[in-house]
mmCIF file of the N, C-alpha and C atoms, coordinates in Angstrom:
data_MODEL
# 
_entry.id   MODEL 
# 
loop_
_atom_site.group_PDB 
_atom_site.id 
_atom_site.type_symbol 
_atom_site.label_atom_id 
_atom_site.label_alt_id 
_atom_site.label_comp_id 
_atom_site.label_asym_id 
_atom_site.label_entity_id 
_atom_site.label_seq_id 
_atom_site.pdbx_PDB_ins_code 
_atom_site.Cartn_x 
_atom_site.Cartn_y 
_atom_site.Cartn_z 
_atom_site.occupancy 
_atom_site.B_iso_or_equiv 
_atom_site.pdbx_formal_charge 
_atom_site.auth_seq_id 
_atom_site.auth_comp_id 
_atom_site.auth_asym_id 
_atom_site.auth_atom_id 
_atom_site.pdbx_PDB_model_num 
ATOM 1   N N  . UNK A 1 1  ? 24.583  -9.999  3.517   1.00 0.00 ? 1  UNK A N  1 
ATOM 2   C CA . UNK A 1 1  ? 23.570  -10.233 4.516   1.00 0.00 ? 1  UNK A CA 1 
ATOM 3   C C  . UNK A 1 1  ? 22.610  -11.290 3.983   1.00 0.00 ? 1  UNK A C  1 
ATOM 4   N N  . UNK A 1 2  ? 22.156  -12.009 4.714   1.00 0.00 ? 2  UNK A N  1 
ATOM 5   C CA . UNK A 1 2  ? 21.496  -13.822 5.001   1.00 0.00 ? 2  UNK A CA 1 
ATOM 6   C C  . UNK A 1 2  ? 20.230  -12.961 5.048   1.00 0.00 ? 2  UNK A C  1 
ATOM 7   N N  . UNK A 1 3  ? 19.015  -13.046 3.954   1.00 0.00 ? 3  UNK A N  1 
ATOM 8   C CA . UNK A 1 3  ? 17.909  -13.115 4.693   1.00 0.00 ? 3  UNK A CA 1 
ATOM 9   C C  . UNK A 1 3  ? 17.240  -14.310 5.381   1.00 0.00 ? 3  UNK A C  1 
ATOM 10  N N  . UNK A 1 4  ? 17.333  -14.352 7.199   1.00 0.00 ? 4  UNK A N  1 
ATOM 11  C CA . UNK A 1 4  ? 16.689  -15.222 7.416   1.00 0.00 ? 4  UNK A CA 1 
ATOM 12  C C  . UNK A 1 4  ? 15.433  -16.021 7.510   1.00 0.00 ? 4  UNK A C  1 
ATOM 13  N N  . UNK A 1 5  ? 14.390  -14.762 7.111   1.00 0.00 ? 5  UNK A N  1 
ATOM 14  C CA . UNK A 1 5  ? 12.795  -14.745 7.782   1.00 0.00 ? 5  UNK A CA 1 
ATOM 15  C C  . UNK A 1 5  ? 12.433  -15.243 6.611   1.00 0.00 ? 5  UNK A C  1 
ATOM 16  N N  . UNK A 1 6  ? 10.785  -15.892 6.285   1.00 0.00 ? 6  UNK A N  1 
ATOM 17  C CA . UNK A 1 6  ? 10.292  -16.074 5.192   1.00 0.00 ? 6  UNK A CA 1 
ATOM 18  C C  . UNK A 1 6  ? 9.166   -14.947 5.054   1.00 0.00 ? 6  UNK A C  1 
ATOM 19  N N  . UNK A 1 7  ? 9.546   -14.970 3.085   1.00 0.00 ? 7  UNK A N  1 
ATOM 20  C CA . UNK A 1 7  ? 8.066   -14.298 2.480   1.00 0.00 ? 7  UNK A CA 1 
ATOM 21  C C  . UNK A 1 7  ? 6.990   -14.367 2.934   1.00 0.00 ? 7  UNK A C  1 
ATOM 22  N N  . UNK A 1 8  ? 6.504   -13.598 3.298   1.00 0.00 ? 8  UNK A N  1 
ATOM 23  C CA . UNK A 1 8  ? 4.876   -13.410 3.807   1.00 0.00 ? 8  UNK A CA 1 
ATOM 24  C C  . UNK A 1 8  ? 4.189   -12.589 3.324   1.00 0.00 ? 8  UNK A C  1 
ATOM 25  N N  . UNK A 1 9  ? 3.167   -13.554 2.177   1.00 0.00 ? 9  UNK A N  1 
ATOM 26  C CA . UNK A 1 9  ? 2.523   -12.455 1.223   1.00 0.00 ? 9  UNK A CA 1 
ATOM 27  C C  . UNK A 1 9  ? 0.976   -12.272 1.917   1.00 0.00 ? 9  UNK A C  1 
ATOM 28  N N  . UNK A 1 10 ? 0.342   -11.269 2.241   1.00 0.00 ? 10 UNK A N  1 
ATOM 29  C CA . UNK A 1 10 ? -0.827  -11.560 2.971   1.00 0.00 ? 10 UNK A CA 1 
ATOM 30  C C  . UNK A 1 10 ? -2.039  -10.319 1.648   1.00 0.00 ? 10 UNK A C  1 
ATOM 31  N N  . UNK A 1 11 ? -3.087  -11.433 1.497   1.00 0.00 ? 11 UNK A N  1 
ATOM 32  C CA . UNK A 1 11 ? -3.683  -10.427 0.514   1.00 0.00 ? 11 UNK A CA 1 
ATOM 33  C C  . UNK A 1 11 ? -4.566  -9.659  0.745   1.00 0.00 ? 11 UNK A C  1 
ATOM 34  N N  . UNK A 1 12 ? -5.421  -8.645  0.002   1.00 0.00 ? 12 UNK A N  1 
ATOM 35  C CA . UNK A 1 12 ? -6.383  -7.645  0.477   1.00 0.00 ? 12 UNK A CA 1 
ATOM 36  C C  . UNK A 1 12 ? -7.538  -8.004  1.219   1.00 0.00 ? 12 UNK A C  1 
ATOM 37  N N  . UNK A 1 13 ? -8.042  -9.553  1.047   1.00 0.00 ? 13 UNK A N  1 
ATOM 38  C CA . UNK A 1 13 ? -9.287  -9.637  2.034   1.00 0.00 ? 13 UNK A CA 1 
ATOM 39  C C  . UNK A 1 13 ? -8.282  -10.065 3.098   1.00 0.00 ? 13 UNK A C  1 
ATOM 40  N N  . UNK A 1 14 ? -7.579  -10.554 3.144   1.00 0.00 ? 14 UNK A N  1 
ATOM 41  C CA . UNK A 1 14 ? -6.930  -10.834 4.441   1.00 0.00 ? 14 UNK A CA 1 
ATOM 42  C C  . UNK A 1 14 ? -6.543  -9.154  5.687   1.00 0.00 ? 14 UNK A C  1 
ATOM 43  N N  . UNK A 1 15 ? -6.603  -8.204  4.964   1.00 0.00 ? 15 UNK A N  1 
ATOM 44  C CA . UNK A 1 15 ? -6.037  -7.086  5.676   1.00 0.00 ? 15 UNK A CA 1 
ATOM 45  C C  . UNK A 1 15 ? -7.439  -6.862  6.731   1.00 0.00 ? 15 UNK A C  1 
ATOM 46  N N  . UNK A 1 16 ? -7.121  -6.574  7.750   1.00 0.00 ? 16 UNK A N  1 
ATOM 47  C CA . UNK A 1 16 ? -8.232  -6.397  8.503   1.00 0.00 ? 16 UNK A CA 1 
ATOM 48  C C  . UNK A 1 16 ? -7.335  -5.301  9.818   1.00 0.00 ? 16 UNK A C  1 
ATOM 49  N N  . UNK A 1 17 ? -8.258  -4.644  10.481  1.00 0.00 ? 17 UNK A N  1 
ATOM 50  C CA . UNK A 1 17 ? -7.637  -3.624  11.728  1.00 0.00 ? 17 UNK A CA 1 
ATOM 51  C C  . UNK A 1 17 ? -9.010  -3.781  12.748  1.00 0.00 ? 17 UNK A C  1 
ATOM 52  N N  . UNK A 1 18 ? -8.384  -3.730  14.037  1.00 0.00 ? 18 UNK A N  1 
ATOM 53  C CA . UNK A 1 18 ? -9.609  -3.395  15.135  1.00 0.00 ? 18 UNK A CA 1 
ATOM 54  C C  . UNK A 1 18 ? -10.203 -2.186  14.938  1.00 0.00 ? 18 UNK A C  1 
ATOM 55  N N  . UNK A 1 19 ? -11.413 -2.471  15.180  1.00 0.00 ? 19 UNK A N  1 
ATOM 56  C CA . UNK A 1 19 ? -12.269 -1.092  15.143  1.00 0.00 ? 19 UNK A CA 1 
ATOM 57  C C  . UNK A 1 19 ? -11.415 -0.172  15.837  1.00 0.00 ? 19 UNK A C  1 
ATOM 58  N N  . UNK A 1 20 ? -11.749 1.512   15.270  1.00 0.00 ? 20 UNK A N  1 
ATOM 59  C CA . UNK A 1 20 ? -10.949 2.363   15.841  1.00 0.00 ? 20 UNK A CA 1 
ATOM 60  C C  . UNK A 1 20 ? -9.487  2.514   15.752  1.00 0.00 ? 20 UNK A C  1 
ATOM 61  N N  . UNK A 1 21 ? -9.044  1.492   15.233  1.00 0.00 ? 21 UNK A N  1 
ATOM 62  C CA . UNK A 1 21 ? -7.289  1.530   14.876  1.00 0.00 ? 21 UNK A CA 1 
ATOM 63  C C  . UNK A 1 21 ? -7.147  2.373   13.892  1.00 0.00 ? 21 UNK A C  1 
ATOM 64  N N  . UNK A 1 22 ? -5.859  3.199   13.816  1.00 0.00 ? 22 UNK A N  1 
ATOM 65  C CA . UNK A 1 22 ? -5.148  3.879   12.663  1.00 0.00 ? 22 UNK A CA 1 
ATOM 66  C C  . UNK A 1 22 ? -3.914  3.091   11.971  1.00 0.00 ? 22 UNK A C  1 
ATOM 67  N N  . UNK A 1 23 ? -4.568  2.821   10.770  1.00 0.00 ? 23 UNK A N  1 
ATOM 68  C CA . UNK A 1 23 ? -3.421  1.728   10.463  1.00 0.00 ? 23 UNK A CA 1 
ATOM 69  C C  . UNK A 1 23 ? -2.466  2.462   8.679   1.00 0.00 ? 23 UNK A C  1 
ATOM 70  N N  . UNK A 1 24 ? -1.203  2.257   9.012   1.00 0.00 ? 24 UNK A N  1 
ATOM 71  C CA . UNK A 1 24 ? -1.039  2.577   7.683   1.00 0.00 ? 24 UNK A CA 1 
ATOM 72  C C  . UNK A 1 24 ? -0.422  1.344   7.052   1.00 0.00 ? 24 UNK A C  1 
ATOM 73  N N  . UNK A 1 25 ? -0.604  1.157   5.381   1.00 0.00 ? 25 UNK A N  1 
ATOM 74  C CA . UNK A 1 25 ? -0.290  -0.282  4.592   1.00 0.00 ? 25 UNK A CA 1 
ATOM 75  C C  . UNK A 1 25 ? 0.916   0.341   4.159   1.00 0.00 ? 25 UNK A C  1 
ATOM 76  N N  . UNK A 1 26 ? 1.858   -0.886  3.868   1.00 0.00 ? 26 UNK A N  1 
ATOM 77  C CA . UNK A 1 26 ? 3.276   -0.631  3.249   1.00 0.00 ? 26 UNK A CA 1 
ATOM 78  C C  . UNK A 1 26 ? 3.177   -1.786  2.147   1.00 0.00 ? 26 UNK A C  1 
ATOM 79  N N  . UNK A 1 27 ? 2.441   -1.180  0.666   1.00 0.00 ? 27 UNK A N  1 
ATOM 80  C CA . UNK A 1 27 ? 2.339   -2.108  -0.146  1.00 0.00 ? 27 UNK A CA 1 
ATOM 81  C C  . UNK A 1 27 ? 3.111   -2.337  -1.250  1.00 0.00 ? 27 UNK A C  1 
ATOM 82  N N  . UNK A 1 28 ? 3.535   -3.512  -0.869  1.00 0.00 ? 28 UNK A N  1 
ATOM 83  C CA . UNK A 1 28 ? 5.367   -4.029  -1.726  1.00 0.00 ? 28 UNK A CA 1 
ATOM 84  C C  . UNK A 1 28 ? 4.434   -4.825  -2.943  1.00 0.00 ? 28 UNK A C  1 
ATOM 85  N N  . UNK A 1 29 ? 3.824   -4.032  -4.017  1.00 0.00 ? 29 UNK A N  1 
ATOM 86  C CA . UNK A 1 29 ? 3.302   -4.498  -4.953  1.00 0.00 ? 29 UNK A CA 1 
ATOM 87  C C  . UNK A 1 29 ? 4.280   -4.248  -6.260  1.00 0.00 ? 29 UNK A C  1 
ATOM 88  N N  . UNK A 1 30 ? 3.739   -4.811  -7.640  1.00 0.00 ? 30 UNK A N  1 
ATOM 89  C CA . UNK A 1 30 ? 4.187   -4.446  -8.690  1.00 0.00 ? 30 UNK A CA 1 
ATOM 90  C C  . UNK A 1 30 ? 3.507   -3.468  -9.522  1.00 0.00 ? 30 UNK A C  1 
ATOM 91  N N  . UNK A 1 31 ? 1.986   -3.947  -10.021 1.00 0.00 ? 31 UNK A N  1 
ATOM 92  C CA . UNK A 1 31 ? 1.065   -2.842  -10.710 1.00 0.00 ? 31 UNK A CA 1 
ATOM 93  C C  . UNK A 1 31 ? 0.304   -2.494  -9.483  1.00 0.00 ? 31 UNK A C  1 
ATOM 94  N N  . UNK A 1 32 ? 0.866   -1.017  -9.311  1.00 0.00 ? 32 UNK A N  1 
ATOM 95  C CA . UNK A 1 32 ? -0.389  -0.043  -8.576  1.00 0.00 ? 32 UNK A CA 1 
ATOM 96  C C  . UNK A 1 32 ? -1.623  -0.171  -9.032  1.00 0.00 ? 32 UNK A C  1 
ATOM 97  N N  . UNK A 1 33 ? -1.898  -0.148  -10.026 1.00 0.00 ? 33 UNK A N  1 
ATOM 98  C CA . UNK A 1 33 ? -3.003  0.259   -10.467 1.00 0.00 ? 33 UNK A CA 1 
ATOM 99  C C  . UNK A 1 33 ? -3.923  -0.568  -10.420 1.00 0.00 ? 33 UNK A C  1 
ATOM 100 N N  . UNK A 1 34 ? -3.463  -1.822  -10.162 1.00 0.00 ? 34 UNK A N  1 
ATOM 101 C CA . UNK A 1 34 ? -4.605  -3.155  -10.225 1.00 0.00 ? 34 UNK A CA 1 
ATOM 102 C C  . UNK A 1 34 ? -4.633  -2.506  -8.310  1.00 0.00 ? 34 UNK A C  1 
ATOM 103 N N  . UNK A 1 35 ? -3.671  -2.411  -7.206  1.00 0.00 ? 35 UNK A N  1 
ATOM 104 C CA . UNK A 1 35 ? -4.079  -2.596  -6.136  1.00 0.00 ? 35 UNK A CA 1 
ATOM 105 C C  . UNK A 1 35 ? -4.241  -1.148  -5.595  1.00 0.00 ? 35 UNK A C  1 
ATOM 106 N N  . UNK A 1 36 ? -4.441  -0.477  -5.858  1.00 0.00 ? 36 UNK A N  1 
ATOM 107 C CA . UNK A 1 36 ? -4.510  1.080   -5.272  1.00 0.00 ? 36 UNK A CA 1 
ATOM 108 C C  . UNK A 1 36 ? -5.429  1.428   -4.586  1.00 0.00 ? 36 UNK A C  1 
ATOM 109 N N  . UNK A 1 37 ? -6.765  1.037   -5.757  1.00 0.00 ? 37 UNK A N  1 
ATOM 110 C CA . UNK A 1 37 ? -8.374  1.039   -5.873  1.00 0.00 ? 37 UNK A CA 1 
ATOM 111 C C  . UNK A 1 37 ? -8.949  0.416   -4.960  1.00 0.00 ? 37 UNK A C  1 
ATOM 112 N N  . UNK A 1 38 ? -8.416  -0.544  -4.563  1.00 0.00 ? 38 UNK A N  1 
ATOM 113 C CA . UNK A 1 38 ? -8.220  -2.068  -3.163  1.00 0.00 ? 38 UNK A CA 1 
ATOM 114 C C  . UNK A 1 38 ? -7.756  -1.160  -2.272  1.00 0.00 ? 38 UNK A C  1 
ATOM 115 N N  . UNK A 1 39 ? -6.480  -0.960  -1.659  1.00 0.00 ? 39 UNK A N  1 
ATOM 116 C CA . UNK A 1 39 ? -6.152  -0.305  -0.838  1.00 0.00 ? 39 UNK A CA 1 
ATOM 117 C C  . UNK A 1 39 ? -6.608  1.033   -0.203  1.00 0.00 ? 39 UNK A C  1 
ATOM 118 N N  . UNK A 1 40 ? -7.233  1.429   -1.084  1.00 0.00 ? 40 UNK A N  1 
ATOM 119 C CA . UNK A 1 40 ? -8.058  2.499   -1.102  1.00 0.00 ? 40 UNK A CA 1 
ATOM 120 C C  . UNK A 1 40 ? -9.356  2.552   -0.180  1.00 0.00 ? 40 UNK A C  1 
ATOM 121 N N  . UNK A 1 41 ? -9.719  1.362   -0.720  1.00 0.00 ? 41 UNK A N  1 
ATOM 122 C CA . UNK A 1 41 ? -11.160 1.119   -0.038  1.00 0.00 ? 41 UNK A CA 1 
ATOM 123 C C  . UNK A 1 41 ? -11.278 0.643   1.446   1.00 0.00 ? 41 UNK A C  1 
ATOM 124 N N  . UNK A 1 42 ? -10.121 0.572   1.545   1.00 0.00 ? 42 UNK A N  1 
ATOM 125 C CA . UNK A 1 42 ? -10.043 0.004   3.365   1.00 0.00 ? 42 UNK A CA 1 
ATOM 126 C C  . UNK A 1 42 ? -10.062 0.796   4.193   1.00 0.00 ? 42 UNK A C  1 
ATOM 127 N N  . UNK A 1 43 ? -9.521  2.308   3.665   1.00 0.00 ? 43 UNK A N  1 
ATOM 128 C CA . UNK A 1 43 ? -9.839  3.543   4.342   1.00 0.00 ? 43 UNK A CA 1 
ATOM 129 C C  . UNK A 1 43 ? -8.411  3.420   5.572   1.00 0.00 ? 43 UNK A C  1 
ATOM 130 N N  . UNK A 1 44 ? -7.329  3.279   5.038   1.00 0.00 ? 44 UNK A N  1 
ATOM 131 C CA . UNK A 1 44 ? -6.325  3.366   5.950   1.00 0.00 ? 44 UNK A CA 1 
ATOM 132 C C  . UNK A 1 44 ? -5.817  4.696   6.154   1.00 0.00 ? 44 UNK A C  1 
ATOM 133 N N  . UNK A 1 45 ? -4.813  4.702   7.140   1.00 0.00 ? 45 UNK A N  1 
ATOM 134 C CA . UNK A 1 45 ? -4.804  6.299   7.393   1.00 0.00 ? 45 UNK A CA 1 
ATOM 135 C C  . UNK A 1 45 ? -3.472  6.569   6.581   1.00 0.00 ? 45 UNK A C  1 
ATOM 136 N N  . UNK A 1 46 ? -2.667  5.837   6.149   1.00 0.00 ? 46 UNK A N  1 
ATOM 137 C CA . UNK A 1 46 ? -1.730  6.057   4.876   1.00 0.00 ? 46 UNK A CA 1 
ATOM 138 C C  . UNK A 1 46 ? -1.587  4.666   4.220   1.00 0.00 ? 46 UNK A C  1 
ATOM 139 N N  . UNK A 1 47 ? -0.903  5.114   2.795   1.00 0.00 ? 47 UNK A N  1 
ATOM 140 C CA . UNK A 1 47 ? -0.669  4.215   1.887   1.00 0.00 ? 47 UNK A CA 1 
ATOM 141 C C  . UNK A 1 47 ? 0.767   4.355   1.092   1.00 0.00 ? 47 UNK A C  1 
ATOM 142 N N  . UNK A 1 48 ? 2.101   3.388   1.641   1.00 0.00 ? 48 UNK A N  1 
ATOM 143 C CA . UNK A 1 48 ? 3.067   3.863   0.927   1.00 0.00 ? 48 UNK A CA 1 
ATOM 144 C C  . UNK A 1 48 ? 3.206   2.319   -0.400  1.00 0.00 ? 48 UNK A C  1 
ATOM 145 N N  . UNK A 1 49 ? 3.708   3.341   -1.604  1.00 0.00 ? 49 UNK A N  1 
ATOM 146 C CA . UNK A 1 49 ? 3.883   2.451   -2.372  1.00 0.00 ? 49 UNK A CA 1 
ATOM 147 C C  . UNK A 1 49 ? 5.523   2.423   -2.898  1.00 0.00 ? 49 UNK A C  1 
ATOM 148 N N  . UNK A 1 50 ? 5.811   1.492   -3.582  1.00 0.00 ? 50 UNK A N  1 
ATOM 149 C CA . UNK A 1 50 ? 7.723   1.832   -3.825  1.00 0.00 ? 50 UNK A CA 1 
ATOM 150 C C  . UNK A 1 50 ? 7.453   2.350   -5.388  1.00 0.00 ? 50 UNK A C  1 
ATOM 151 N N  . UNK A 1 51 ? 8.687   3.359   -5.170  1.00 0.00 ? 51 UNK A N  1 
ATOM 152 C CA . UNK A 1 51 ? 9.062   4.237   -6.460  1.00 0.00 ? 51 UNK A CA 1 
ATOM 153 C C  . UNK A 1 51 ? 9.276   3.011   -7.266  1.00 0.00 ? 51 UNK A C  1 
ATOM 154 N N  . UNK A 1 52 ? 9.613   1.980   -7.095  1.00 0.00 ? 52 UNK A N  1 
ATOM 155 C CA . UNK A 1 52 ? 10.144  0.355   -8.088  1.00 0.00 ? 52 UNK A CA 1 
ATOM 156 C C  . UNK A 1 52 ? 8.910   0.085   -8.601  1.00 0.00 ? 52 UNK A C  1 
ATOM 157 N N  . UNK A 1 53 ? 7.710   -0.059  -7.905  1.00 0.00 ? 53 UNK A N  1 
ATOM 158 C CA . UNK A 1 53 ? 6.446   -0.514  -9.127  1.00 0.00 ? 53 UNK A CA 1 
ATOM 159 C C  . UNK A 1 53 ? 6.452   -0.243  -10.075 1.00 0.00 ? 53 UNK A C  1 
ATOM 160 N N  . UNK A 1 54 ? 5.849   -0.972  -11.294 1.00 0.00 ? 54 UNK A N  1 
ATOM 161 C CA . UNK A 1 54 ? 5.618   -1.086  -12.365 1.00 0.00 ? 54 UNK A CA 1 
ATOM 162 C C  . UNK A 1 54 ? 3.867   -0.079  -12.326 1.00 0.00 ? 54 UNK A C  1 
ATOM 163 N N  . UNK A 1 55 ? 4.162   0.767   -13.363 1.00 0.00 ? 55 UNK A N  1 
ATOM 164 C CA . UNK A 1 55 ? 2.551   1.591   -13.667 1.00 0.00 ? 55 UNK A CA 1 
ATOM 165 C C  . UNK A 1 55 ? 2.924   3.007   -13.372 1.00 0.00 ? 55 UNK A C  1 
ATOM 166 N N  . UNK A 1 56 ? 1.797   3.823   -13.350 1.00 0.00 ? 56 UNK A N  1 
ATOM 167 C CA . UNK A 1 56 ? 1.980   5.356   -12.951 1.00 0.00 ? 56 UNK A CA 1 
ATOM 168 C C  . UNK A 1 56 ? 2.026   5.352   -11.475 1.00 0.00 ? 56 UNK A C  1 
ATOM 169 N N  . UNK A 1 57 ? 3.024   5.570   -10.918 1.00 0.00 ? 57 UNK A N  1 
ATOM 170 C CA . UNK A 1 57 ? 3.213   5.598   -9.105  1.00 0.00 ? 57 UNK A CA 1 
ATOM 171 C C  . UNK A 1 57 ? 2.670   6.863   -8.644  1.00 0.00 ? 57 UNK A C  1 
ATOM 172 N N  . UNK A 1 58 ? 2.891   8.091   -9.592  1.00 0.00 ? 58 UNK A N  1 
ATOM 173 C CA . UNK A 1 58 ? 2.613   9.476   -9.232  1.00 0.00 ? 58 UNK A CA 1 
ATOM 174 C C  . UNK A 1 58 ? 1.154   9.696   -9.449  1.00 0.00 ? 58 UNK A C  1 
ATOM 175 N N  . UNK A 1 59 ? 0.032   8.835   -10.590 1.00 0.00 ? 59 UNK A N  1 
ATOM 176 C CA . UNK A 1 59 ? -0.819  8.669   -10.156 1.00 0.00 ? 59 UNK A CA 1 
ATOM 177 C C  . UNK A 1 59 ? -1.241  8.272   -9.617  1.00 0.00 ? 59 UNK A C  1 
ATOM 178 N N  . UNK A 1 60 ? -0.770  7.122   -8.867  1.00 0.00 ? 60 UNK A N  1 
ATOM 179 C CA . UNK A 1 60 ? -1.545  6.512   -8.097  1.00 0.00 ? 60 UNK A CA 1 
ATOM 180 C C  . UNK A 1 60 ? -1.419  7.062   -6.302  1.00 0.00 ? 60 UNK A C  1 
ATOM 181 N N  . UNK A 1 61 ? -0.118  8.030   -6.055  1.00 0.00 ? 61 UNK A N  1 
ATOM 182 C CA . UNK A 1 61 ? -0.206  8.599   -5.187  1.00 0.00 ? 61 UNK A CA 1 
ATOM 183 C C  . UNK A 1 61 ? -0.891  10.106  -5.500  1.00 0.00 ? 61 UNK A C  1 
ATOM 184 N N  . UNK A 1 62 ? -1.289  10.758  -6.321  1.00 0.00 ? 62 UNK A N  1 
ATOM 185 C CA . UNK A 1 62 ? -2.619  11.547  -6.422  1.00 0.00 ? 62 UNK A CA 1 
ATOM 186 C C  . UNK A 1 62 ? -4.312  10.760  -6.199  1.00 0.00 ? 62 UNK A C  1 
ATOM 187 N N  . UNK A 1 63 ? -4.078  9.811   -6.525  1.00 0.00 ? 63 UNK A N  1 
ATOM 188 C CA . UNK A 1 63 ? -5.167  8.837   -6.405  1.00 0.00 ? 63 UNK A CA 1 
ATOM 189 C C  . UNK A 1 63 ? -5.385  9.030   -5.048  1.00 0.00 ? 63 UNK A C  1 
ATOM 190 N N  . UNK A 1 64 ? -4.319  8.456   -4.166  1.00 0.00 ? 64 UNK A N  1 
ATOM 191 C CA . UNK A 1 64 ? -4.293  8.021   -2.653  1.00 0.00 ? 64 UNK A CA 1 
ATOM 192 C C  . UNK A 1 64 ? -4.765  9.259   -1.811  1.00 0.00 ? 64 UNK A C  1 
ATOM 193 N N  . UNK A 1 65 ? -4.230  10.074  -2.264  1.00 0.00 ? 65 UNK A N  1 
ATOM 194 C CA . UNK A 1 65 ? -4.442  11.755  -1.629  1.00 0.00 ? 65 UNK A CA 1 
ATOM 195 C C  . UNK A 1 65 ? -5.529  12.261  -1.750  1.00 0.00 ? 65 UNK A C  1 
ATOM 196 N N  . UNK A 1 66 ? -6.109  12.193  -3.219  1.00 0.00 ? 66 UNK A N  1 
ATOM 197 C CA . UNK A 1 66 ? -7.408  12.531  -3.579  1.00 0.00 ? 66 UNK A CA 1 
ATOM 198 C C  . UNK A 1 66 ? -8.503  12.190  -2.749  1.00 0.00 ? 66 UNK A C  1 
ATOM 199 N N  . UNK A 1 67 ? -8.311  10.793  -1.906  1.00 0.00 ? 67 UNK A N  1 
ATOM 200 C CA . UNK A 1 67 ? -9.274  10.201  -1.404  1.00 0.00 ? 67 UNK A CA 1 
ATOM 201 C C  . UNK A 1 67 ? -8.936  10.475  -0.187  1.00 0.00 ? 67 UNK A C  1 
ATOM 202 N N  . UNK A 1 68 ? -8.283  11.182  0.404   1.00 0.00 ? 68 UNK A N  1 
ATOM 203 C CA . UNK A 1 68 ? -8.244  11.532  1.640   1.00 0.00 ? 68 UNK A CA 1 
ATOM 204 C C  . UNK A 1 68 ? -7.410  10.591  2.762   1.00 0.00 ? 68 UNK A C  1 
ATOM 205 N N  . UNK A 1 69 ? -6.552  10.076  1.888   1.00 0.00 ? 69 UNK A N  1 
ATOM 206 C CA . UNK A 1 69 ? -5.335  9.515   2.583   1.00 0.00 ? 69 UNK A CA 1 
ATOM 207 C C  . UNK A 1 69 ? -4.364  10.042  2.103   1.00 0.00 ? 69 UNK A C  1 
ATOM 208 N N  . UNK A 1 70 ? -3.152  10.055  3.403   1.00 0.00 ? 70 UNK A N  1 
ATOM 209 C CA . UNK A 1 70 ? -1.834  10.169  3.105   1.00 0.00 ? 70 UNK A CA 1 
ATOM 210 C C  . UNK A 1 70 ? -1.519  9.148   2.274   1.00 0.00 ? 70 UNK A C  1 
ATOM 211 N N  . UNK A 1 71 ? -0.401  9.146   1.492   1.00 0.00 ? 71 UNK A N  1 
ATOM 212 C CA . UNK A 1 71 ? 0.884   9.141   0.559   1.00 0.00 ? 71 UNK A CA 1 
ATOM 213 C C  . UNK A 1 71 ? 2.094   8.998   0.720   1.00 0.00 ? 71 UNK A C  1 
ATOM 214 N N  . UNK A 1 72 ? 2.682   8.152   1.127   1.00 0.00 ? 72 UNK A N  1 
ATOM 215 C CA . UNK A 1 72 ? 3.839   7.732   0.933   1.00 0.00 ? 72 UNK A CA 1 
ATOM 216 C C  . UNK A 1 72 ? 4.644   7.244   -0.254  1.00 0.00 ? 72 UNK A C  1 
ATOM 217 N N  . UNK A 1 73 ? 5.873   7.507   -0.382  1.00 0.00 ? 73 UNK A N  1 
ATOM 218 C CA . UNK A 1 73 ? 6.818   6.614   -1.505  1.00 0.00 ? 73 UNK A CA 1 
ATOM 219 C C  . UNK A 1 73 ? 8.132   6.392   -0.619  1.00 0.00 ? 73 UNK A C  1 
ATOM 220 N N  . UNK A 1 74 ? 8.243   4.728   -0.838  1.00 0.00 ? 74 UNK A N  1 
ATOM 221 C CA . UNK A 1 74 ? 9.094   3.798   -0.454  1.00 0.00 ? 74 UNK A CA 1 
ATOM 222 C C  . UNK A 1 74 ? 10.411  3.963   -1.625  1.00 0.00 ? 74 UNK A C  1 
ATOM 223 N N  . UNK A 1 75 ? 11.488  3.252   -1.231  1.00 0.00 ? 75 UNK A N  1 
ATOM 224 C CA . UNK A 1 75 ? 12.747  2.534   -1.859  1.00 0.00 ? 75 UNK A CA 1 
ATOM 225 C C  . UNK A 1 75 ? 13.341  1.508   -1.051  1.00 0.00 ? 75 UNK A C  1 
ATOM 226 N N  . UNK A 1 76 ? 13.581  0.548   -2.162  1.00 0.00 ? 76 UNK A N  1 
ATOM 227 C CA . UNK A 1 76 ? 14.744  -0.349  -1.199  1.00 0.00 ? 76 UNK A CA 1 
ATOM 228 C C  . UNK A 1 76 ? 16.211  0.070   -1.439  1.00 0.00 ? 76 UNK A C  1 
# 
């Protein structure tokens, strides 16, 4: 399979939602731990990260939970 589409990396000040939206992030990062703390702060209504990152994933999905978001874990 051809991937046809291009990379589209869009970064944390770039993330934005309409007031009142429920949005959840699907963040195809490497170190959690640099972006968790970020993702965190946007107050989304989930946060999935891939079991493939580099760092503690299981902390950083206690992290995510702790703060009163759902938790997700991705694979490709």
């Amino acid at each position: 399979m051809v991937n046809l589409l291009p990379t589209l990396t869009v970064g944390i000040p770039e993330l934005w939602a309409p007031e009142g939206w429920m949005i959840d992030i699907h963040a195809m990062v490497n170190d959690v731990a640099e972006y968790v703390p970020k993702l965190i702060a946007l107050r989304p209504h989930m946060i999935i990260v891939h079991a493939e990152a580099t760092g503690d994933v299981k902390t950083a999905l206690m992290q995510i939970r702790q703060a009163g978001i759902m938790a997700g874990l991705g694979a490709i």
